[in-house]
C-alpha positions in Angstrom: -74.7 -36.4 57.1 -76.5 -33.9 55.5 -74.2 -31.0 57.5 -71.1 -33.1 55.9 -72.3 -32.9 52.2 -73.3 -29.4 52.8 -69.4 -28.4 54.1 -67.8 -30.9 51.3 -70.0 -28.4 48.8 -69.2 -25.5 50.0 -65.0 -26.5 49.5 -65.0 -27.6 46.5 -67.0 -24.6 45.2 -64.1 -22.9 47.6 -61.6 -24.6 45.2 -63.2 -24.4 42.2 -63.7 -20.0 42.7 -59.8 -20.0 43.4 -59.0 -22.0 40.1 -60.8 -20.0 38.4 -59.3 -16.8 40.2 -55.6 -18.1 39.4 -56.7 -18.9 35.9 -58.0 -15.3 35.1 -54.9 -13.9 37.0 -52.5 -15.3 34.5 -54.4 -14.5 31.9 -55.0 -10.4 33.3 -51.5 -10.4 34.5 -49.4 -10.3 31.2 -51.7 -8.2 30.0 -51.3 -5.4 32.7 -47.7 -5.1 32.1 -47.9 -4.9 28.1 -47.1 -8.6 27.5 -49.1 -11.3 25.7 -50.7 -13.9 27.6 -49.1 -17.5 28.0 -51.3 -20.1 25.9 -50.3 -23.0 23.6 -48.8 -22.0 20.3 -51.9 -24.0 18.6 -54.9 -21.1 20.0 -52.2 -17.9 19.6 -50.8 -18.4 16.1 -53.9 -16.7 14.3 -53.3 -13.7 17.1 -49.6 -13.5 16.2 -49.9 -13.7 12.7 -51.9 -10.6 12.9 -50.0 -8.6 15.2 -46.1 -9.1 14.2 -45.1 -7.0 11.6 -42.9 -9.0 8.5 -39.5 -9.5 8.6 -37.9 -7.0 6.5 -34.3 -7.2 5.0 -31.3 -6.3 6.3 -29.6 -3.0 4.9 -26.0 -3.4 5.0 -24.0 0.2 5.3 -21.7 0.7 2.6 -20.1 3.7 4.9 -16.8 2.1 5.3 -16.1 1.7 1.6 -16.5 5.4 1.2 -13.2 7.3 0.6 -13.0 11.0 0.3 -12.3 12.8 -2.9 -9.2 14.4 -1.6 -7.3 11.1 -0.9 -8.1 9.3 -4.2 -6.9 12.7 -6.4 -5.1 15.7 -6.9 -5.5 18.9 -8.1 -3.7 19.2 -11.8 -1.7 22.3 -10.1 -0.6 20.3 -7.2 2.5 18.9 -8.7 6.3 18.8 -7.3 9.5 20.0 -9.3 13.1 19.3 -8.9 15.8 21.5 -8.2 19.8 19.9 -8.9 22.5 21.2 -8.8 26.9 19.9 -8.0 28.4 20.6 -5.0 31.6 20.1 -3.3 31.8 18.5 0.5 34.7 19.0 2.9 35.7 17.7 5.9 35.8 14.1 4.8 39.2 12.7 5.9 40.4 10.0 4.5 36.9 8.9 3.3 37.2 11.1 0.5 38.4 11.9 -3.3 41.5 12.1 -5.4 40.2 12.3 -8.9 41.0 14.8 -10.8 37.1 16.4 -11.0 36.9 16.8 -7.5 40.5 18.7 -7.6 39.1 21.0 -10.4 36.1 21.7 -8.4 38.0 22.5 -5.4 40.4 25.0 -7.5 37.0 26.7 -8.8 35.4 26.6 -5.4 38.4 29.0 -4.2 38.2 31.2 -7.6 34.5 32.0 -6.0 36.8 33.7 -3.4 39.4 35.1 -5.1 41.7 32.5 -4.5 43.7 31.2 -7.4 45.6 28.0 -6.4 47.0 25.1 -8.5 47.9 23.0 -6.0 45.4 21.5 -4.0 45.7 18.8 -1.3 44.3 15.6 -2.6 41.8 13.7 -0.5 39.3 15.6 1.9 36.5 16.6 -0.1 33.8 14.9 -2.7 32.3 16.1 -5.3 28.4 15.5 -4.7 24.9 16.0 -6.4 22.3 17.2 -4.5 18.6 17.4 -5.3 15.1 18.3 -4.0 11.7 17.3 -3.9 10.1 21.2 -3.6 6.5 20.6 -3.5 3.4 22.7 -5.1 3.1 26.3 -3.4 6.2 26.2 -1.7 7.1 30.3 -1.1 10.2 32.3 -0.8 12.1 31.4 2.9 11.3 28.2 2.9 13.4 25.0 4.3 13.8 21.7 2.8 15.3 18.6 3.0 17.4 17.4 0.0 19.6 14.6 -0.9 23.2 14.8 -1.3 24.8 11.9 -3.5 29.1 11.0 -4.1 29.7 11.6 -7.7 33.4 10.5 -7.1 35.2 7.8 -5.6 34.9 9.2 -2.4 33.9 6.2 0.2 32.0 8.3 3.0 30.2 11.5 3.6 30.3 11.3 7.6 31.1 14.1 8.7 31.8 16.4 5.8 30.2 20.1 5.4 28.3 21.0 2.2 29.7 24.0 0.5 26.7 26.4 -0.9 25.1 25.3 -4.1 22.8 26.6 -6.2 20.0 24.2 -7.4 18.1 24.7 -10.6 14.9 23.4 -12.7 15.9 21.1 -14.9 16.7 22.6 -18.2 16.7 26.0 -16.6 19.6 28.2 -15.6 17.9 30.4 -12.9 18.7 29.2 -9.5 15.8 28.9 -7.1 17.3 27.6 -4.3 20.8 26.9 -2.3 21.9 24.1 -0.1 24.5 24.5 2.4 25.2 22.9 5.7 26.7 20.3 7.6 25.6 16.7 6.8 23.1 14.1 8.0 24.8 10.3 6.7 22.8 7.4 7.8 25.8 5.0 7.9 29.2 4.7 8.4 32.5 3.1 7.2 35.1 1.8 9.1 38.1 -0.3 7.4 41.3 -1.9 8.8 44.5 -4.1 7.6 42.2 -7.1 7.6 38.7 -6.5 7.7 36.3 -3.7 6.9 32.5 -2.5 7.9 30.3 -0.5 6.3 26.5 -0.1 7.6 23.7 1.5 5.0 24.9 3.8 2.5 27.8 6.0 3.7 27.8 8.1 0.2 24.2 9.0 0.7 22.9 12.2 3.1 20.5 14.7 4.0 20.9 18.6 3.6 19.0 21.4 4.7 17.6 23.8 1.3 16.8 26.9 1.5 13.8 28.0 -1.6 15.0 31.8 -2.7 12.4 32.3 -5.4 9.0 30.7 -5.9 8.0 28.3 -8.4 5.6 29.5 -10.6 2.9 26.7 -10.9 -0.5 27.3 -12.6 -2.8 27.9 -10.0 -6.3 26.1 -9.8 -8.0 29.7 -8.9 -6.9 31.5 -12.1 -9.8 30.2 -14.2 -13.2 28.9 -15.0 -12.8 25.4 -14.6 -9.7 22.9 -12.4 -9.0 19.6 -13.6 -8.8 16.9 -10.5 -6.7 14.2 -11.8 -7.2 10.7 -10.4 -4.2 8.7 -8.3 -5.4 5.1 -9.4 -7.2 6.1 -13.3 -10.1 4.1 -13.4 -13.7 5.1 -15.1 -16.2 4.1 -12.9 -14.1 5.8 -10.2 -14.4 8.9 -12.5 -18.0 8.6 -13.1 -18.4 8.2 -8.9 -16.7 11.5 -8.6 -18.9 13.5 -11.3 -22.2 12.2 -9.6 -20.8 13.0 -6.2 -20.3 16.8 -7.2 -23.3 17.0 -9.6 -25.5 15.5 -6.2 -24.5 18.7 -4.5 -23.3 21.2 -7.0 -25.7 19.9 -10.6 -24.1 20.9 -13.8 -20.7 21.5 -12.1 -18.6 18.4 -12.9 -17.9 16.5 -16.4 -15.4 13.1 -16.5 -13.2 13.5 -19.1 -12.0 10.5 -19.2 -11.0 7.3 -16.4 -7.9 9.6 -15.3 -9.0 13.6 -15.6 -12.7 15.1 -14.2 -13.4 19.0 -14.9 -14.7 20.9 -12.4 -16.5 24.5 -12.8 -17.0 27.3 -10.2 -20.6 27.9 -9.2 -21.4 31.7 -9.5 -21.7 31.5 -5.4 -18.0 30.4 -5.3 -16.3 33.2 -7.6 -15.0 35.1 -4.6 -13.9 31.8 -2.6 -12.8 29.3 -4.9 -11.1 27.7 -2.1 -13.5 26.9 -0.2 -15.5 25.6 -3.0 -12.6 23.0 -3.6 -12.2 22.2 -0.4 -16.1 21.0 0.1 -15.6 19.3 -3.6 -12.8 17.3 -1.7 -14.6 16.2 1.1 -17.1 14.8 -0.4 -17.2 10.8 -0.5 -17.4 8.0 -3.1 -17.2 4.0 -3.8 -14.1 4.0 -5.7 -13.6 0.9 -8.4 -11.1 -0.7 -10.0 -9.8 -3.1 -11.9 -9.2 -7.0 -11.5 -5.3 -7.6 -11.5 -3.1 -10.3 -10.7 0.5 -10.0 -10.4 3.1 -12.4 -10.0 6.9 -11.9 -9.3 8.7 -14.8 -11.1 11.7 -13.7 -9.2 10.7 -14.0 -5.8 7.6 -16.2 -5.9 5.2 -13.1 -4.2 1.1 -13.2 -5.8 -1.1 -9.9 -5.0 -4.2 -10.6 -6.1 -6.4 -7.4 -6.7 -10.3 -7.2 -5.1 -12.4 -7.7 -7.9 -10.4 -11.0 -9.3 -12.7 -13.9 -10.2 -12.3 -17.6 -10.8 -14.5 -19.9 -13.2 -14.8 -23.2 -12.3 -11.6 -25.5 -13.8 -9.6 -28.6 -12.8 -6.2 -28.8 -12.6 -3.2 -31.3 -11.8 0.1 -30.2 -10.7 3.2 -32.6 -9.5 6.3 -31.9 -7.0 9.7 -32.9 -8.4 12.6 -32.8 -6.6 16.1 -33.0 -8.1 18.8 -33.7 -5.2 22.6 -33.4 -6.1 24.5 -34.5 -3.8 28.8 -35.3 -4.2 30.6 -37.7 -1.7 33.7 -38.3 -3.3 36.1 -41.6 -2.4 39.5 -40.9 -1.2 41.7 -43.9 -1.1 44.8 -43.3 0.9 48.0 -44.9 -0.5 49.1 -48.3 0.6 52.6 -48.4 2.7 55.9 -49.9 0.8 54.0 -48.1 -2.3 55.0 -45.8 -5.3 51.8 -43.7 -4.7 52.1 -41.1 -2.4 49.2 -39.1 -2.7 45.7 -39.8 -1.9 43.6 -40.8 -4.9 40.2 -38.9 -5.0 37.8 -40.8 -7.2 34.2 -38.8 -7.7 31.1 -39.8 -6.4 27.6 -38.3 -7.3 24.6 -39.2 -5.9 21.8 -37.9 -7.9 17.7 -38.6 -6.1 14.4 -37.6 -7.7 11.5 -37.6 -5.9 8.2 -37.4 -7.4 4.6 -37.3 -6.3 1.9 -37.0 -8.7 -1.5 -37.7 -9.2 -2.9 -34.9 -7.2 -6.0 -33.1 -9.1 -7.3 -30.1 -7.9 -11.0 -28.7 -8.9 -11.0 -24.7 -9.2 -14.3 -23.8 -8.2 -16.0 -20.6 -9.0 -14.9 -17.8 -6.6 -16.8 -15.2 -6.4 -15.1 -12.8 -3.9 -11.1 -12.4 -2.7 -11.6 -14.0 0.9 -13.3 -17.0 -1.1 -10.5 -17.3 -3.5 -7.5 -16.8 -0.5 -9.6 -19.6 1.5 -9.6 -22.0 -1.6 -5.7 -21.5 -2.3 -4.8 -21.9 1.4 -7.3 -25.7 1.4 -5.5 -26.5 -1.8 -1.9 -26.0 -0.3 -0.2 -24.9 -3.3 3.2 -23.3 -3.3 2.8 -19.9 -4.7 5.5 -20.4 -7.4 3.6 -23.6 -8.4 0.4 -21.6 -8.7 1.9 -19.3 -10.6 2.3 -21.4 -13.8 -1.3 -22.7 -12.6 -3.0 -18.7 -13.7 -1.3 -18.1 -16.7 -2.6 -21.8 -18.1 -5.6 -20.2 -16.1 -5.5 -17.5 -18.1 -4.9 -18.9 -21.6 -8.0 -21.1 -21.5 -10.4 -17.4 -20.1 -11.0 -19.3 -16.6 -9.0 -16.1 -15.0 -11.1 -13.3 -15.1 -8.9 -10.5 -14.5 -5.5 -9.1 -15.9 -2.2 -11.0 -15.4 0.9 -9.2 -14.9 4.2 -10.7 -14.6 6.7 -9.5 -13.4 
């Protein structure tokens, strides 16, 4: 008996080691491999109070609102001019003019040669305008593309030949460049006895232009200072820009206003003003603007700028539809009659349907996407929302400019 108590002992002191083993293992283990030991949320929360660290906010990057200098301005030099000029087309066929212009500009075309003929063939040629785009710094040599234009009655350019003109500024009499060649026509013209086709604009082509002498623009190295003007004039955009250069180059910018900042050369630059402008235009900035709506009566279309904001107002709108419809009577004549023709009587059926009732609440929006979600719930049509922001408008719940178009 005494040999069975003894054993009996001995295993559950056996048992009891081994609970106590597997206890302390799962209390060692965790920590051996850098984690926290499994216990009830009760005996740890002092211990995790203590060793998490506080949430801290979330810093959104405002990165992909940033837009280089160089794509929201230009430098005040940068600016295209126009060349014009006349010119006469041959080759045309029968798609082209009879007037009596055209004929005189034939006869002096062949006085340029030495030819002095009265009597020209009428038909075959058109007398055309042609003009150019010819952008800033555009040297001596240079091709172009221009537009040639019918100034006649002539019906197609396809296939015609431009004669050499000379283009000029406008209000100047030097010539600057000369456009020659045969001609590019994005549609055509085809007619018959009964039926005719026409696809684009046959009157309308491209020319090759050659630049003989080089516009004198101001350039943006010849001085001090350089004005960058703004594509989209807006001030805070303006003030974005000065701090951006004054951040890197202090002192060396000054907004003149929402349209026009002033920039001055750093001493370092005065030998490479290029490259100074060049870093000036890649640097970045938040660009603003200005809350706009605009409406096309016309067509129905609403852009809605990114800045636009809604205070909170109810409104009601109503659907009315006006249905004309005419089904006129014909009564034939009855045999052994007088009446021999059909007697046509009118018959107009006139339906209007209306639903009211329906009031709408106009909450306060305070971003675009908002505003777009709320319109597209409400399921108004966009030209009866259109009368809905001017009354909008009138009573200051609109907070942005209305333009209609």
């Amino acid at each position: 008996m005494d040999s069975k108590m003894l054993g009996m002992k001995i295993v559950t002191t056996r048992t009891a080691m081994a609970f106590l083993g597997c206890c302390a293992f799962a209390w060692v283990a965790p920590l051996c491999h850098g984690q926290e030991p499994t216990d009830s949320p009760e005996s740890l929360a002092p211990l995790q109070a203590l060793e998490q660290p506080k949430a801290q906010p979330i810093k959104r990057s405002v990165s992909a609102n940033l837009i280089r200098v160089k794509d929201i301005t230009r430098l005040s030099s940068d600016r295209t001019n126009t060349l014009e000029g006349r010119g006469l087309v041959t080759g045309l066929g029968t798609g082209g003019s009879n007037s009596e212009d055209t004929a005189q500009a034939l006869r002096n075309y062949y006085k340029r040669w030495g030819l002095n003929v009265q009597e020209v063939a009428e038909g075959g040629v058109a007398l055309v305008n042609i003009s150019v785009d010819v952008p800033a710094n555009c040297e001596e040599g240079e091709s172009l593309i221009g537009t040639v234009s019918v100034l006649d009655e002539a019906t197609s350019l396809f296939g015609g030949t431009l004669q050499s003109a000379l283009l000029y500024p406008i209000g100047s009499e030097d010539a600057y460049a000369v456009a020659s060649g045969q001609l590019v026509v994005g549609g055509f013209s085809a007619k018959g006895d009964g039926a005719n086709i026409t696809k684009n604009h046959p009157t309308k082509a491209k020319v090759t232009v050659q630049i003989e002498r080089r516009l004198q623009n101001e350039s943006p190295f010849s001085g001090k200072t350089f004005d960058l003007l703004l594509l989209n004039d807006d001030r805070g955009t303006a003030v974005a820009i000065e701090e951006a250069i004054n951040a890197v180059f202090p002192k060396a910018a000054q907004g003149l206003h929402g349209g026009v900042v002033q920039v001055c050369y750093p001493p370092e630059f005065e030998n490479n003003k290029l490259k100074f402008v060049n870093q000036i235009e890649q640097l970045k900035v938040t660009t603003d603007s200005q809350a706009i709506v605009i409406v096309n009566e016309s067509t129905g279309a609403i852009v809605i700028g990114e800045n636009v904001k809604l205070s909170t107002f109810a409104f009601g709108y109503e659907d009315l539809v006006v249905t004309v419809r005419e089904n006129p009577d014909v009564y034939l004549p009855l045999p052994f009659t007088k009446v021999k023709d059909p007697v046509v009587t009118p018959n107009t059926v006139i339906n209007v349907t209306e639903s009211g009732g329906n009031y709408a609440l106009m909450e306060e929006q305070p971003t675009i996407r908002d505003l777009a979600t709320l319109l597209n719930q409400l399921g108004v049509p966009p030209r009866d929302l259109i009368p809905i922001l001017i009354q909008a408008r009138d009573i200051k719940a609109l907070q942005a400019q209305l333009i209609i178009e």
